[in-house]
C-alpha positions as CSV (number, residue, x, y, z in Angstrom):
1,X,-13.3,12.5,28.7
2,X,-14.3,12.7,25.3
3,X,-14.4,9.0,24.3
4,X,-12.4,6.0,25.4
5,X,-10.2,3.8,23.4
6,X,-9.9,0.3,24.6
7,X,-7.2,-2.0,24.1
8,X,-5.1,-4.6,25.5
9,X,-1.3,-4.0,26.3
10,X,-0.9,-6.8,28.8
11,X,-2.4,-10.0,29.7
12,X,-3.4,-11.4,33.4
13,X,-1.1,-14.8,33.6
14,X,-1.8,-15.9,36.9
15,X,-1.0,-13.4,39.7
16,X,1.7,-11.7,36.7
17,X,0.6,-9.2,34.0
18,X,2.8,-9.5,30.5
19,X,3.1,-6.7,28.3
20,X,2.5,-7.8,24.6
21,X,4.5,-4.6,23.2
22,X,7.1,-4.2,25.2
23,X,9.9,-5.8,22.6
24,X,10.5,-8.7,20.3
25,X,12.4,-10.5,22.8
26,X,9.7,-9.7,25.7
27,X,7.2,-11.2,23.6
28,X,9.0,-14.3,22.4
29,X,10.1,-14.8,26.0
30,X,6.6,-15.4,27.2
31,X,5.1,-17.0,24.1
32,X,7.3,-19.6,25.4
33,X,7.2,-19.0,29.3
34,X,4.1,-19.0,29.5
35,X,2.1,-20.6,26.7
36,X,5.1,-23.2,25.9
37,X,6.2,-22.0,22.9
38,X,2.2,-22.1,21.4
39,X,1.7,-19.1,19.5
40,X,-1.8,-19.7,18.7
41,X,-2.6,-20.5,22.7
42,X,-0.6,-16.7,23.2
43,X,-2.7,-15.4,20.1
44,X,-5.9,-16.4,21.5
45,X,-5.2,-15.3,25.0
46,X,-4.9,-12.3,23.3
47,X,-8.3,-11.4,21.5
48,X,-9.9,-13.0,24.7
49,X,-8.5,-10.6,26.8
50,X,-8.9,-8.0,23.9
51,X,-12.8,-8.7,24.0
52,X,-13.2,-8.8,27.9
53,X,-11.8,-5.9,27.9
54,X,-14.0,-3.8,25.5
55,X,-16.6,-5.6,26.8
56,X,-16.3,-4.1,30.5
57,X,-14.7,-0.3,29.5
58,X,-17.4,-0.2,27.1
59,X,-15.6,2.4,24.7
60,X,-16.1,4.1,22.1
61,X,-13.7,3.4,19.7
62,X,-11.9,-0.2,19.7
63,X,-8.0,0.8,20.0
64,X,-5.0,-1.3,18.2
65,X,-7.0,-4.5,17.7
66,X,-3.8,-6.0,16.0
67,X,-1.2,-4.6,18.6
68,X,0.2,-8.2,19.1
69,X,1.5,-7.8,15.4
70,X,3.7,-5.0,16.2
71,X,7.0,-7.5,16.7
72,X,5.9,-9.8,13.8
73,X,6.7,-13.0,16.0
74,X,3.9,-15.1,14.1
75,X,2.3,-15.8,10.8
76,X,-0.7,-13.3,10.5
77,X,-2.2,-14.8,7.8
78,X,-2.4,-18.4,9.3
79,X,-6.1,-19.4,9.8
80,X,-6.0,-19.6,13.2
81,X,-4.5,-15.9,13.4
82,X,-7.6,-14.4,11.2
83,X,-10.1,-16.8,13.4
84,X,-9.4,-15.5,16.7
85,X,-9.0,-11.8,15.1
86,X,-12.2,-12.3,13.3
87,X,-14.0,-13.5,16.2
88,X,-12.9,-11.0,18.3
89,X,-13.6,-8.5,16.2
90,X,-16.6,-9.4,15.8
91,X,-17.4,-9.5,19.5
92,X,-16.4,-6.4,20.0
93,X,-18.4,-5.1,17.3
94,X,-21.3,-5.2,19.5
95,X,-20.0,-2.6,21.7
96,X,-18.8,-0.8,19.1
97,X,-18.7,0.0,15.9
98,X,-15.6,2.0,15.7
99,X,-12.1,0.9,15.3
100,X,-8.7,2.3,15.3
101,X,-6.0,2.4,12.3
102,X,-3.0,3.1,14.2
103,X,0.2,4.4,12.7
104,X,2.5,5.1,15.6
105,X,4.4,2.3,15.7
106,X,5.8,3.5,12.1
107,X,6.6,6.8,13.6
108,X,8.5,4.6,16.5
109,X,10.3,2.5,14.0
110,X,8.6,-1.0,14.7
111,X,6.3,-1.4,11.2
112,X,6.2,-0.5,8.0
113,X,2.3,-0.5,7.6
114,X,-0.2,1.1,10.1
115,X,-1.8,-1.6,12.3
116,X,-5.1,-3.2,11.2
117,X,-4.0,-6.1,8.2
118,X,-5.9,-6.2,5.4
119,X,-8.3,-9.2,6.2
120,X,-9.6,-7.0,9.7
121,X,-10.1,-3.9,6.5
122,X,-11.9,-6.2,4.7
123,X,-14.1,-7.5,7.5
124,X,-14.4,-3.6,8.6
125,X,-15.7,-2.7,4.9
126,X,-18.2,-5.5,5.0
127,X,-19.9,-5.0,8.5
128,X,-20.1,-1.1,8.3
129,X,-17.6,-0.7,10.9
130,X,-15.7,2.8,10.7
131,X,-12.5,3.8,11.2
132,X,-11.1,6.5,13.6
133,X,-7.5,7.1,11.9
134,X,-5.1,8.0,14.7
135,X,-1.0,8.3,15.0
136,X,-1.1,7.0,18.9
137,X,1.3,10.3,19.4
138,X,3.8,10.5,22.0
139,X,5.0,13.7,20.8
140,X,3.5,16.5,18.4
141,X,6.1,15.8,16.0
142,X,4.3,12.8,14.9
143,X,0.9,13.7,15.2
144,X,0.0,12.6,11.7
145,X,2.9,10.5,10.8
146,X,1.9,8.0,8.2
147,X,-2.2,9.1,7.6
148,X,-1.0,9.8,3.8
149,X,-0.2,5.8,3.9
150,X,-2.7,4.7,5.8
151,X,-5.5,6.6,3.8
152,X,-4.2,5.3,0.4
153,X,-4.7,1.9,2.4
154,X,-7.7,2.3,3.4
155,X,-9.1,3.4,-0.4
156,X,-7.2,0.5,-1.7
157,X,-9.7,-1.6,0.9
158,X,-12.7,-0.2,-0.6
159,X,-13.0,2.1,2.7
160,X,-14.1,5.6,1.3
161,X,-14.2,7.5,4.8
162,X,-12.7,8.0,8.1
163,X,-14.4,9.0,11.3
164,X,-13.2,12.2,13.3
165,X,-14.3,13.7,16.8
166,X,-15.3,17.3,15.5
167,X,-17.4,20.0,17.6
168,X,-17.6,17.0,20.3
169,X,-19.4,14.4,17.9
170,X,-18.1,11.8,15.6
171,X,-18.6,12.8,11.9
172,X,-17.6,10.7,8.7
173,X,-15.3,12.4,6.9
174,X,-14.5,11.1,2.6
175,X,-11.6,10.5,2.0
């Protein structure tokens, strides 16, 4: 491979793995299976799993840190959302110091903004973190849906350049 991407798409509940993208009602439905209707127990399950995960695939560039955003089931600017992002992020910052904006859930009709809220771009701008601007693709026809978007908010957060895999190295790139 080239480089890895780690992420989180499910979490280990007992002997059961739930998806956290799978829809609106999936999610709901085990926010209150499973954590009792306790969205910060569900959000912090989350970025711990998140973490643990980077922290054993060791990759190289930190995929969809905000994917549990994608239904918008939860407050994202309550403090305890942007303490267990912030922590996590910052944890995972020590494997690596690149992170993924991710546009394809715009392409796929489930947000209006790219994933990675403005607090995580702040944080991102502040720590020398880069970002590795992707569309998460399932098709060519949206293999740079949204970057247009997601570059003006990425300027707007004080961000001035993007990281790209080019002659099989990451280079910055202005933008």
């Amino acid at each position: 491979y080239d480089y890895i991407i780690g992420d989180a798409h499910y979490l280990k509940i007992g002997d059961e793995y739930c998806t956290v993208d799978d829809s609106r009602d999936t999610q709901l439905r085990h926010i209150e299976q499973y954590f009792n209707g306790d969205h910060n127990a569900y959000i912090k399950m989350y970025f711990e799993t998140y973490v643990d995960s980077v922290q054993r695939l060791k990759p190289e560039i930190l995929g969809h840190f905000d994917l549990l955003t994608k239904f918008n089931v939860f407050d994202e600017n309550s403090p305890a959302y942007r303490k267990a992002a912030l922590e996590a992020l910052t944890a995972s910052l020590k494997i690596s110091p690149l992170i993924e904006m991710n546009t394809g859930a715009i392409s796929r009709g489930y947000r209006k903004t790219p994933y990675l809220r403005r607090f995580i771009l702040d944080y991102i701008r502040d720590n020398n973190m880069k970002v590795v601007l992707t569309s998460d693709s399932h098709t060519y026809k949206t293999l740079c849906f949204g970057f247009e978007q997601a570059v003006e908010i990425l300027k707007d957060a004080g961000i001035k350049s993007v990281v790209a895999l080019l002659d099989g190295e990451f280079k910055e790139i202005g933008i």
